[in-house]
C-alpha positions as CSV (number, residue, x, y, z in Angstrom):
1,X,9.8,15.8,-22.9
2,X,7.2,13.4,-23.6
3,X,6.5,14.0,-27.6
4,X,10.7,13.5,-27.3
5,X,10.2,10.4,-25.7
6,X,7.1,9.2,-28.3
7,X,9.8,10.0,-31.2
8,X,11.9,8.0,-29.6
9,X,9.4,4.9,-29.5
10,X,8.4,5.6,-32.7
11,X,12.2,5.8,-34.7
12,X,13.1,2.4,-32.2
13,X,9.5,0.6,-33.4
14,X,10.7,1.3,-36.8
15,X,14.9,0.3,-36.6
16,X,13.4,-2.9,-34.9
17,X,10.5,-3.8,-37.4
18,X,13.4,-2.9,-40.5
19,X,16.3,-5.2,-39.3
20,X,13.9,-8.2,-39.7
21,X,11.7,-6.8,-43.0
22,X,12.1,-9.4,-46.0
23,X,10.5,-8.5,-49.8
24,X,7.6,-10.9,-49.7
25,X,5.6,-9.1,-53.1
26,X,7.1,-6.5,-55.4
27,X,3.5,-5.3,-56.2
28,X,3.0,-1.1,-55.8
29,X,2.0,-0.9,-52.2
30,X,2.7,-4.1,-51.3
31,X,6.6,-4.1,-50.6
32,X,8.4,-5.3,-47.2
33,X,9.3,-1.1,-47.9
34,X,5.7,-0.2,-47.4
35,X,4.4,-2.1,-44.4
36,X,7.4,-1.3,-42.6
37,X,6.7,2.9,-43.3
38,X,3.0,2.4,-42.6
39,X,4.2,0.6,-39.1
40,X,6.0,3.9,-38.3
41,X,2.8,6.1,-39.3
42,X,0.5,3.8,-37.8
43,X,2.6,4.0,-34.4
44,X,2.5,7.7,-34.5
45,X,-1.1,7.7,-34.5
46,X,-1.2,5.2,-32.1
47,X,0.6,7.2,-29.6
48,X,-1.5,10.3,-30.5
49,X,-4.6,8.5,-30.0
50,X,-3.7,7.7,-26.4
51,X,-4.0,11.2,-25.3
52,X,-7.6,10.6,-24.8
53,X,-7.1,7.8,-22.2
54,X,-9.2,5.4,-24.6
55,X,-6.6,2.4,-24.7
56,X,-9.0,-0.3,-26.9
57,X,-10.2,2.7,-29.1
58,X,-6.4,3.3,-29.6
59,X,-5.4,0.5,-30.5
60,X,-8.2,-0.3,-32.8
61,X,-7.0,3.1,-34.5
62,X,-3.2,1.4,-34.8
63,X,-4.9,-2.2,-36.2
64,X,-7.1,-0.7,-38.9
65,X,-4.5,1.9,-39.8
66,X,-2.4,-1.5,-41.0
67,X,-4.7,-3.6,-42.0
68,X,-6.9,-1.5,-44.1
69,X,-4.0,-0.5,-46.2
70,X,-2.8,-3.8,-46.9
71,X,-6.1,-5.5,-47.6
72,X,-5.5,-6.0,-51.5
73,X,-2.5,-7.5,-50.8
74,X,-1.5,-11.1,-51.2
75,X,-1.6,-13.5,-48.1
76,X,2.1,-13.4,-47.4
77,X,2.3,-9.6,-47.1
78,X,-1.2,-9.7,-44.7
79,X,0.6,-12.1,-42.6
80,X,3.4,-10.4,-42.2
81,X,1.4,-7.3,-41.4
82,X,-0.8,-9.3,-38.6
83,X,2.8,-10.6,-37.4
84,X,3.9,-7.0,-36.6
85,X,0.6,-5.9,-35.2
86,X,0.3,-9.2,-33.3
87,X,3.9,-8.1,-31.9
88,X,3.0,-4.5,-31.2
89,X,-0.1,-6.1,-29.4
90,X,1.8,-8.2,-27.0
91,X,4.8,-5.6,-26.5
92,X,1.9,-3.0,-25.3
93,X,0.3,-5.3,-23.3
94,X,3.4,-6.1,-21.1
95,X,3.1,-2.7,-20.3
96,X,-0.9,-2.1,-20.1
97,X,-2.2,-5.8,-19.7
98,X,-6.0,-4.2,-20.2
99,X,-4.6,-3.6,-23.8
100,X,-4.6,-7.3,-24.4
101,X,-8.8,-7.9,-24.7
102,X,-9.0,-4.8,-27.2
103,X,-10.1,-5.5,-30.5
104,X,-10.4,-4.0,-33.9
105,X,-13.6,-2.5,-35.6
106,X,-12.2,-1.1,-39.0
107,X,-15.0,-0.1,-41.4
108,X,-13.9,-0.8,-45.3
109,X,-11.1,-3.1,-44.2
110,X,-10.5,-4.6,-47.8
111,X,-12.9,-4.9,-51.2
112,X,-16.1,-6.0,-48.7
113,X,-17.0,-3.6,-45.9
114,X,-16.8,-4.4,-42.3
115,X,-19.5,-4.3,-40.0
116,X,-18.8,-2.6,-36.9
117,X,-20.0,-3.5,-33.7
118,X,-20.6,-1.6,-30.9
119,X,-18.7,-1.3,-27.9
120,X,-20.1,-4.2,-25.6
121,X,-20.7,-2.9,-21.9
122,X,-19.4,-5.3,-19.0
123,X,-20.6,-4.8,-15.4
124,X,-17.6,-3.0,-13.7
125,X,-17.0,-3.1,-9.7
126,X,-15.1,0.0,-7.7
127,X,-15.0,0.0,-4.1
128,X,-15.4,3.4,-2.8
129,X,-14.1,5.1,0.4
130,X,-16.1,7.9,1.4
131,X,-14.7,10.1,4.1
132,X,-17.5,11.8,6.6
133,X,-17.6,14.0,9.6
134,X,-21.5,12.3,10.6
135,X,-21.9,8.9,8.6
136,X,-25.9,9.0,9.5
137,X,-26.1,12.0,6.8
138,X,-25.1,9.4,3.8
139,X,-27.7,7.6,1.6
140,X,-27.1,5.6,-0.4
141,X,-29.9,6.8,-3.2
142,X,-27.8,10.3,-3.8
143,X,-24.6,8.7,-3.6
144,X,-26.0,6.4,-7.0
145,X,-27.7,9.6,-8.5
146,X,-24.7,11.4,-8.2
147,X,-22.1,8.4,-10.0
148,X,-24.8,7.9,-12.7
149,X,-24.8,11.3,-13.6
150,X,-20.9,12.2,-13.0
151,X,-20.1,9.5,-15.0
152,X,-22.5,9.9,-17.6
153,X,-23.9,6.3,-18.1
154,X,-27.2,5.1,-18.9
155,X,-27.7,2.3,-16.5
156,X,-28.3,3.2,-13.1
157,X,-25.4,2.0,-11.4
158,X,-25.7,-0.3,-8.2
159,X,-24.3,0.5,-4.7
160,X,-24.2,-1.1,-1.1
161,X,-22.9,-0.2,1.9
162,X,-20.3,-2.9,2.7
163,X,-18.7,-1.5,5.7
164,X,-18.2,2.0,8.4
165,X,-14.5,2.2,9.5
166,X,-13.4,4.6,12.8
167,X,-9.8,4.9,11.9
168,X,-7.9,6.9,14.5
169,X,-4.4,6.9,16.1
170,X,-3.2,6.8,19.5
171,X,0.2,7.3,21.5
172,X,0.6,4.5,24.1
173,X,3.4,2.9,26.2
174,X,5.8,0.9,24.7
175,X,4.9,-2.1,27.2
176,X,1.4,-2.1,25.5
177,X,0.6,-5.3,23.7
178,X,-2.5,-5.1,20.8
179,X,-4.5,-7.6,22.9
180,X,-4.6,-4.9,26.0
181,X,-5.5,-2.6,23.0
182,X,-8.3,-4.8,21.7
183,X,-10.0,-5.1,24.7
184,X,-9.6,-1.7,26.4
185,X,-10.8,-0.3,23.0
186,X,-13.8,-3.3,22.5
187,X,-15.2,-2.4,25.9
188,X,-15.2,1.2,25.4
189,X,-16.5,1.4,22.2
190,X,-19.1,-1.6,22.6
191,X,-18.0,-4.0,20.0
192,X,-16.8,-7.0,19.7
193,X,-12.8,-7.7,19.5
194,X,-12.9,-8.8,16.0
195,X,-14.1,-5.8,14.7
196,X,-11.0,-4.3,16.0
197,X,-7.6,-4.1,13.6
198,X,-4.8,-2.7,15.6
199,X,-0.9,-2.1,14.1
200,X,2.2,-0.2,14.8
201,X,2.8,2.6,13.3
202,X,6.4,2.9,12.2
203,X,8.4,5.5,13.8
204,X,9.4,7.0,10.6
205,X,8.0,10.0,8.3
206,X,4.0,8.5,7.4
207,X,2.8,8.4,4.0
208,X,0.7,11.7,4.4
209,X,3.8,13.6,5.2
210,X,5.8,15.4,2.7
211,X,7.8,13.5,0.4
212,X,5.7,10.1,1.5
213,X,2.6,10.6,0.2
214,X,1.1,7.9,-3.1
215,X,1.8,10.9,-5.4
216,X,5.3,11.4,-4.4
217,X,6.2,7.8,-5.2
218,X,4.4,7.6,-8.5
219,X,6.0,11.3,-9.7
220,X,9.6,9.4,-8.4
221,X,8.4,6.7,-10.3
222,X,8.4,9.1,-13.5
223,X,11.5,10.7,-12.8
224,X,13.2,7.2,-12.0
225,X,12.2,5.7,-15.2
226,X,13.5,8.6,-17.1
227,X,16.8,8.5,-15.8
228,X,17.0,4.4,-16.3
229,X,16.3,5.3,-20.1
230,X,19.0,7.5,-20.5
231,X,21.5,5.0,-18.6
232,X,20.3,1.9,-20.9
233,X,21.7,4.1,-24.0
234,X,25.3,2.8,-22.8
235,X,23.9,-0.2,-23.3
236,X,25.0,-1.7,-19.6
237,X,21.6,-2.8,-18.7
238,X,22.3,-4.1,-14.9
239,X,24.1,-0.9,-14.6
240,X,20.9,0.9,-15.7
241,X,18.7,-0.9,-13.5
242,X,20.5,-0.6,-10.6
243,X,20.7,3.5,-11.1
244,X,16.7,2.6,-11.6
245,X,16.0,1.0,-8.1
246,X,18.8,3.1,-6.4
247,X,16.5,5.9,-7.4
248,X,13.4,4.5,-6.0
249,X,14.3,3.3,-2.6
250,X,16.8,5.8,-1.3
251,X,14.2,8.8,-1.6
252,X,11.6,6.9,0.4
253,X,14.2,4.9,3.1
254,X,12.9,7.1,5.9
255,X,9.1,6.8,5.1
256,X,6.9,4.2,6.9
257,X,6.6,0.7,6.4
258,X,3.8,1.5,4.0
259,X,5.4,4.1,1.7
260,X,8.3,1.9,1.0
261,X,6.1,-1.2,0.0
262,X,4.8,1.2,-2.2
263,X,8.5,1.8,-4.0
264,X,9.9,-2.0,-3.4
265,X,6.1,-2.8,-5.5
266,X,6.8,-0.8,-8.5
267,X,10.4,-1.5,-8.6
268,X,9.4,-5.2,-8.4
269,X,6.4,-5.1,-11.0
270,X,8.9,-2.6,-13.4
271,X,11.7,-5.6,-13.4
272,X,9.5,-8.4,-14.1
273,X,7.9,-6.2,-17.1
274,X,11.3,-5.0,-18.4
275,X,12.6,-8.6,-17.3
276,X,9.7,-10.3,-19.7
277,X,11.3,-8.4,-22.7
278,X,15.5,-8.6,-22.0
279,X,15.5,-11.6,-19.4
280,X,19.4,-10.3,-18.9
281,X,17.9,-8.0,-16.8
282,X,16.3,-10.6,-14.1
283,X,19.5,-11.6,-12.6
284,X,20.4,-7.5,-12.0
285,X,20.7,-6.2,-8.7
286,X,21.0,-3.2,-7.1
287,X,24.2,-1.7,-5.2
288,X,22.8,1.3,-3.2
289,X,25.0,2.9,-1.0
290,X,23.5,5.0,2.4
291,X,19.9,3.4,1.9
292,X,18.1,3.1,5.4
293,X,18.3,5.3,8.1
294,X,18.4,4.8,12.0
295,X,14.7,4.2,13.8
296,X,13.5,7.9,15.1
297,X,11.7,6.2,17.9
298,X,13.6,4.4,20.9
299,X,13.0,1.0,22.0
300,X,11.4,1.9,25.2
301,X,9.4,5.3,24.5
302,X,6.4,5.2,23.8
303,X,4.6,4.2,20.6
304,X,1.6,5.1,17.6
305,X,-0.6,2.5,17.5
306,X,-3.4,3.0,14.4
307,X,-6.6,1.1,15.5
308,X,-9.7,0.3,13.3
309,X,-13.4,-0.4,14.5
310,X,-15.3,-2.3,11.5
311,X,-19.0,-2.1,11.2
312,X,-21.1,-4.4,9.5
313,X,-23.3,-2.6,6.8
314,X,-24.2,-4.9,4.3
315,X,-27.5,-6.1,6.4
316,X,-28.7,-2.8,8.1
317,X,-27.1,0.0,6.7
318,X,-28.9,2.5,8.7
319,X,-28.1,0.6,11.7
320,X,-24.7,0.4,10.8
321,X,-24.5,4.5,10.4
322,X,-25.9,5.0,13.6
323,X,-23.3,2.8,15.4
324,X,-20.5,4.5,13.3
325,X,-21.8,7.9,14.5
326,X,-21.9,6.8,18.2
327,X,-18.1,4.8,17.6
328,X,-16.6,7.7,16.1
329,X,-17.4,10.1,19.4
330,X,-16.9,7.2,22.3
331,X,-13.0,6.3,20.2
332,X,-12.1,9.9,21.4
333,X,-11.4,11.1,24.9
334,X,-13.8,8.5,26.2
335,X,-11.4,5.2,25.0
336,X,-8.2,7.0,25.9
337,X,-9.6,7.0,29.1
338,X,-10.5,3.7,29.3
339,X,-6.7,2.9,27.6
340,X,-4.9,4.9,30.4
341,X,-6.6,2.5,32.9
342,X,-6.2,-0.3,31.1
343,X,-2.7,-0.1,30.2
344,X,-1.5,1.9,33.5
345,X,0.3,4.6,31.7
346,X,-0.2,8.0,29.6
347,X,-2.5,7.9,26.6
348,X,-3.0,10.2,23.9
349,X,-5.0,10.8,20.7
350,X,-2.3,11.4,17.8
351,X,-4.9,11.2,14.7
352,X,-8.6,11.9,15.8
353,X,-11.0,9.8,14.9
354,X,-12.5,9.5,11.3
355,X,-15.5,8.0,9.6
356,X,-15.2,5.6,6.6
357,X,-18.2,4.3,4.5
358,X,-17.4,1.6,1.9
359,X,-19.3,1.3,-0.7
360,X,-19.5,-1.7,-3.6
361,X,-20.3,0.0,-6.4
362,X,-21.5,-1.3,-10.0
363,X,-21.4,0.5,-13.5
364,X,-22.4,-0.7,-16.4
365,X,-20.1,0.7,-19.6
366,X,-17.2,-0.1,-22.1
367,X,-14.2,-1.3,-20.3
368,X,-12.3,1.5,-21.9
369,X,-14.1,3.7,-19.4
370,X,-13.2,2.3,-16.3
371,X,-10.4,4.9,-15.5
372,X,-13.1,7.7,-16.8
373,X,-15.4,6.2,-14.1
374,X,-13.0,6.1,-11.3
375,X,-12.4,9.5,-11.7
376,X,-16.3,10.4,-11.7
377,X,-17.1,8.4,-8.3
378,X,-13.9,10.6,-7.3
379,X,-15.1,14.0,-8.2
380,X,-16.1,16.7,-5.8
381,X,-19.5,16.4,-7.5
382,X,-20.4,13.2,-6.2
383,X,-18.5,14.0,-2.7
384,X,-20.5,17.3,-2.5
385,X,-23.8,15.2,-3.1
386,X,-23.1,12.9,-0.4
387,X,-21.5,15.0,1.9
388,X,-18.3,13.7,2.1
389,X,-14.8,12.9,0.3
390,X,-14.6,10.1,-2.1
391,X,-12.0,8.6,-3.4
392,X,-11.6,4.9,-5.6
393,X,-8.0,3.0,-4.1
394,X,-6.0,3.2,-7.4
395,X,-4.7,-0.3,-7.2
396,X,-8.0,-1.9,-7.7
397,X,-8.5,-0.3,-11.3
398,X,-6.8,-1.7,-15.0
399,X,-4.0,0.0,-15.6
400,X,-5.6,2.2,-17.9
401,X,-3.0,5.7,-19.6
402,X,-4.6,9.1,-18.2
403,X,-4.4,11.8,-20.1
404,X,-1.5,13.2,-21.0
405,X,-1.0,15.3,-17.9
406,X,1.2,14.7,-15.1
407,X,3.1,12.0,-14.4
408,X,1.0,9.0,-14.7
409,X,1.4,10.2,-18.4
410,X,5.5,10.4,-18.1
411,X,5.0,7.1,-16.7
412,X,3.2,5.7,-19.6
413,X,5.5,6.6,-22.1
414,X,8.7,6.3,-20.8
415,X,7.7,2.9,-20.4
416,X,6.8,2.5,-24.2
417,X,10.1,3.9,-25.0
418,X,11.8,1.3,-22.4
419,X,10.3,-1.4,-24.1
420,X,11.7,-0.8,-27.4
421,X,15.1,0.1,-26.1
422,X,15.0,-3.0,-23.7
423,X,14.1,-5.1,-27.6
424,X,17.4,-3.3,-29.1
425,X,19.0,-4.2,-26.1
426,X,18.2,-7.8,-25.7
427,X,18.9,-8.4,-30.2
């Protein structure tokens, strides 16, 4: 399915480029013919390139594959070769804005060679969540061993413990107000009441359960996009979308509050991407019949209630473990003790309590690498080293293509072929 959908992108770059080519120089090679045939092999190795999740190396592939070609060339015919790439370029980047700082190091571009320059390294930043049964067993010294060598840089990487987090759930009466929460939980656990987050839950499937979790939005996602393709080839593009968001937010219309932010985000960020190339599509809404579902909890049963303790690590962050350690076993059986007093009714424990270490994190390496680095803080590897689970929240990275596995890879290209359709569309 996916080298179907690349064919596609790459028979729809070509239509498009071919209804605007013009003759500009009747020289061998040089043709309106020529540029717009190298265009179509040049995509193709574009796409092909992009397997190894190395978006600026891709594209520099796709630039010199034009430009090198063309370099003998009078001036008209290399503009109108940088015109198309410039247009590939910003087409792309709708889609992956990290595409948009990527440049070009093509060796033997033209009669003069090219001096290449080498990849310049930026200072990158993940946040890492590290789950752990006993945060007093994590040091920060293996935890930077372990990223340096999973992610195979040179640099040593940097690392600081920002934060603990005691995450845990309780069941309390309905009448129970987060201020009675705050305090009964503050006192128990001997912190101050603005170290305390508390929120309802919502009474509705939560994002770990089946058919709610992050994974099952972004594979819906996939499938979603897929299915808008095939309904833009009757060339009703409001009718398309709204099959498109239909999609998305009846699947998820009995998840939590959470899990269907999720969905309404990438329905929103996919219509002002799409919207950016055929504005037709801006003013299209959906008509979704049977989304939503009744509340599973009544108004005056009792309710979840997820509460987070924050502790400071950023100034002592041995301290900080030590009072993570000690918060973790009082925001057990001790608080709901304290809670059923408090709050005058029954109190139980619905999610035990867990320890979170956050960790700033610094890596110094090619842009192009981020996603590779996510995924090497992520690794068992480094979560074995410290002891723990690690894991890098997905939002904060550039939207960099994975490899083609999966369907953050269906994602990828069904987008590229939306674009082009969404062009032929919108002409």
């Amino acid at each position: 399915m996916a080298s179907c959908r690349i064919a596609v992108l790459v028979l729809l770059s070509s239509l498009v480029t071919a209804r605007t080519a013009v003759s500009t120089n009747a020289g061998e090679g040089c043709k309106s013919s020529d540029v717009t045939k190298k265009l179509t092999t040049c995509l193709q190795g574009f796409t092909a390139a992009l397997q190894g999740g190395d978006v600026c190396g891709s594209w520099s592939t796709f630039e010199c594959c034009m430009t090198k070609d063309f370099a003998s060339c009078d001036d008209t015919v290399k503009k109108s070769v940088a015109d198309k790439v410039a247009t590939q370029k910003s087409t792309f980047g709708m889609i992956n804005p990290n595409l948009k700082g990527c440049t070009a190091n093509c060796a033997g571009g033209g009669s003069s060679t090219v001096a290449v320059t080498q990849p310049t390294k930026t200072e990158q930043t993940f946040d890492a969540l590290i789950d752990l049964d006993d945060p007093t067993t994590f040091t920060v010294q293996k935890f930077i061993d372990a990223v340096k060598t999973a992610a195979g840089v040179t640099d040593v990487p940097t690392a600081v413990v920002k934060a603990f987090e005691i995450i845990v759930r309780y069941t309390v009466p309905h009448s129970a107000t987060m201020a009675q929460l705050k305090t009964a939980v503050a006192t128990s656990n001997k912190v101050q009441e603005s170290q305390i987050t508390v929120r309802e839950s919502a009474g509705r499937r939560l994002a770990n359960q089946e058919g709610c979790t992050s994974s099952d939005v972004t594979q819906k996602l996939a499938s979603c996009l897929q299915g808008f393709t095939a309904s833009l080839g009757g060339g009703n593009v409001c009718g398309a979308w709204s099959t498109f968001e239909c999609c998305m937010t009846k699947h998820f219309a009995s998840c939590d509050d959470a899990v269907k932010k999720s969905a309404a985000d990438k329905v929103a960020m996919q219509k002002s991407t799409f919207g950016t190339i055929n504005p037709n599509l801006k003013s299209c809404t959906a008509q979704c019949a049977g989304v939503g579902s009744s509340p599973t909890t009544s108004a005056s049963g009792p309710k979840d209630m997820d509460v987070t303790i924050t502790i400071d690590g950023s100034t002592d962050p041995v301290a900080a473990a030590t009072k993570a350690k000690d918060v973790k076993a009082s925001a057990g059986t001790d608080t709901v003790a304290a809670l059923k007093t408090a709050l005058g009714g029954d109190v139980t424990i619905k999610t035990q309590p867990k320890a979170k270490a956050k960790v700033e994190t610094k890596v110094k390496a090619e842009a192009s690498k981020s996603a590779q680095i996510k995924s090497a803080i992520s690794s068992n590897t480094v979560g074995k080293a410290v002891g723990g689970t690690v894991s890098v929240p997905a939002a904060q990275l550039p939207q960099l293509p994975p490899p083609a596995t999966g369907s953050a890879s269906s994602i990828f290209g069904a987008g590229l072929a939306l674009v082009m359709i969404l062009v032929q569309a919108a002409m």
